[in-house]
N, C-alpha and C positions, 0 to 999 in steps of 0.2 A: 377173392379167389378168381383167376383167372378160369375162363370158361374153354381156350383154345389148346391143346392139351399138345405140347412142345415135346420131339424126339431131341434131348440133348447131351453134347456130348464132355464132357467135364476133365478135363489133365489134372494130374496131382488129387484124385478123387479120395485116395487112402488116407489123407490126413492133413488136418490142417485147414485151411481156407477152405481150397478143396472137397475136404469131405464134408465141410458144413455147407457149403452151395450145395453138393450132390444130396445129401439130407434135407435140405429145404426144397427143392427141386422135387422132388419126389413127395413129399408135403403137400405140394399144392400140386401133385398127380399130373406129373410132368416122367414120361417113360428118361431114364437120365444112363447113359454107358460112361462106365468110368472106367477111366485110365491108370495104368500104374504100373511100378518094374516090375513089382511083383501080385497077382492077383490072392495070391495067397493073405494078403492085409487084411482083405474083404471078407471080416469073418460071420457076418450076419448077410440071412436072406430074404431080396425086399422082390415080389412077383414084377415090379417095374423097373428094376437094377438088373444092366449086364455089368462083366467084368473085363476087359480086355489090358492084355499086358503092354507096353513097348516102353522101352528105353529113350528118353529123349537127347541123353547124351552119344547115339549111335545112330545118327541119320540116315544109315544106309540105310535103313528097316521103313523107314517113314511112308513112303511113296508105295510101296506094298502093302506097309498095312492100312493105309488111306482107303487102297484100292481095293482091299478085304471088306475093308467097316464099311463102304457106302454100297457094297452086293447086300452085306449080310443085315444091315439098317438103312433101308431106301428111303424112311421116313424121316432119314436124319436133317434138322432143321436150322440146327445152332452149337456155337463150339463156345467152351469157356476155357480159356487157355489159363488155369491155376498151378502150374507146375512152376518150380521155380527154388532156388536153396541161396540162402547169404551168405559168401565168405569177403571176411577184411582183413587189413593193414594194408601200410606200404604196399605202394608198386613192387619196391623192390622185394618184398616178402615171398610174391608168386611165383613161382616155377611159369614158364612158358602154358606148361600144359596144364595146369589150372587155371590160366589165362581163357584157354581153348573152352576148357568144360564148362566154366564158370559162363561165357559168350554162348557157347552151343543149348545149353539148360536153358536160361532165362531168355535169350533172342533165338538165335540162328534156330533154331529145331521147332520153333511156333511158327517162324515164317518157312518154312519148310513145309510142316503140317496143315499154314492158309494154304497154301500154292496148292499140293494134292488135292483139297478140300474144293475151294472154291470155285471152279467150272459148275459144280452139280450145284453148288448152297446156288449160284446164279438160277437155274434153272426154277426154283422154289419160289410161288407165290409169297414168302415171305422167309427170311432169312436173316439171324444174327454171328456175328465173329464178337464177341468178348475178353478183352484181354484184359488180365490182373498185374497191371504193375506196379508203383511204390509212391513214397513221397519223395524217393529218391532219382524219378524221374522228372522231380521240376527244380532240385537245383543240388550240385556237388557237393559233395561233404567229406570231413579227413579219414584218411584210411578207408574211402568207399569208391575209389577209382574205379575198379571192374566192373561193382556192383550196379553202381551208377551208371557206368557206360554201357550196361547190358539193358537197363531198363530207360536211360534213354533212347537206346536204341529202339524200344520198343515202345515207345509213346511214340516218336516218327512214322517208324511202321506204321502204326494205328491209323494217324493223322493220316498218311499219305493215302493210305489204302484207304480211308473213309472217302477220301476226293476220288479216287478211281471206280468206286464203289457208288457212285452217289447216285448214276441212272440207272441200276439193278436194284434187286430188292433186298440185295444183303445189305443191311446196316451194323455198321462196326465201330466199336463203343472201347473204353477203356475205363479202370476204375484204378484209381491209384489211394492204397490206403497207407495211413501211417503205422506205426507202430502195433500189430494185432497179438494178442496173450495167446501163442501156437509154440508149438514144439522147434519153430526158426530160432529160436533165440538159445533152445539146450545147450549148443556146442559155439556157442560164440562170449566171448568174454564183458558183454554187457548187455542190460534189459532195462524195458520202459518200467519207470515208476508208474504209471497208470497207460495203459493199451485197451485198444479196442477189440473188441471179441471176434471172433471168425463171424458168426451168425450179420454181426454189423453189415459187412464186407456183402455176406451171402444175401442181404435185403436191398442191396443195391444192385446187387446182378438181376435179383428178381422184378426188381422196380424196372432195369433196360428192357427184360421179358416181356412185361405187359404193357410196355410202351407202343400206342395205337401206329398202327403200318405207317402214315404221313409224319412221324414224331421220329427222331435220332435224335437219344444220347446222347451226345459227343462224348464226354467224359466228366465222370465224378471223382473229388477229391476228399478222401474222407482222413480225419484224425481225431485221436483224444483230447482231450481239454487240458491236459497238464500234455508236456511233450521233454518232461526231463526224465533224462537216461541213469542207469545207474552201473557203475561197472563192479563186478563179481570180484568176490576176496580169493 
């Protein structure tokens, strides 16, 4: 059990990854504000759970509501950037503008949300950024062009931003997991024969948490032991 009691801030907190970090977070009595389009998700109440809405696929809101959450949570210390949705086929399958949504969701709208955030996480005797990306960020796969290209985009970010990051006290970390048994996979036309659990996922963000001030992360890569897929009748 971690002694040092973390204000954190959790994206995609409603379901999924998400809500199993914001659940284990809170576990180990960590104050945790989760994010979500709609707060209404949030149907239980925990004394060290807020709620806050925003849309990630609408970045004009970003930089306002940044600037809301760090008046209204001054003790906020770390961000777990779990938001994120799969869609595949063909390039040529996507319309332009699910191109957009699909880039804006999983990249463009976290680095967004670093940029607002990080002046003040600087300021903090100790500070993390955590981003949740894939195993689809270490190498290209069929019919996962966007996908891929969204979360490589965001292992770069990560990478880069840990090297600009390196004389402040924010450390920034990434977790790339395979294949996790979450509700990603409802509306997509195939699933792992054996996945890893959310909670997996969430003891790996917790393990970056407790990691001593002189210690960074860089990044973990986690998967199942079988990694064959199976596609739906």
């Amino acid at each position: 059990m971690q002694s040092l009691t973390r204000t954190v801030l959790v994206t995609g907190a409603s379901s999924g990854i998400g809500r199993a970090i914001a659940r284990q977070l809170l576990q180990r009595g960590h104050q945790v504000i989760g994010v979500s389009r709609n707060c209404q998700q949030f149907q239980s109440v925990h004394p060290q759970f807020s709620a806050v809405e925003l849309d990630l696929a609408k970045p004009a809101g970003i930089a306002g509501f940044a600037k809301q959450l760090q008046q209204d949570y001054p003790a906020l210390d770390a961000v777990v950037f779990a938001a994120g949705y799969g869609q595949f086929g063909g390039l040529e399958q996507f319309s332009f503008a699910q191109i957009e949504q699909l880039m804006m969701v999983n990249f463009t709208a976290q680095a967004h949300l670093s940029r607002a955030l990080l002046p003040k996480l600087k300021q903090k005797s100790h500070s993390n950024l955590i981003y949740i990306g894939s195993e689809a960020a270490l190498k290209g796969s069929r019919n996962g062009s966007i996908y891929c290209a969204s979360k490589f985009a965001l292992r770069g970010f990560s990478q880069a931003l840990r090297d600009e990051c390196g004389k402040t006290s924010v450390r920034v970390s990434l977790v790339n997991p395979g294949m996790v048994d979450t509700a990603f996979f409802d509306k997509l036309s195939f699933a792992p024969n054996q996945a890893l659990q959310a909670d997996d996922v969430a003891d790996a963000v917790s393990y970056i948490l407790q990691a001593k001030h002189h210690c960074i992360i860089d990044e973990i890569n986690l998967n199942p032991a079988n990694k064959i897929i199976e596609f739906k009748k």
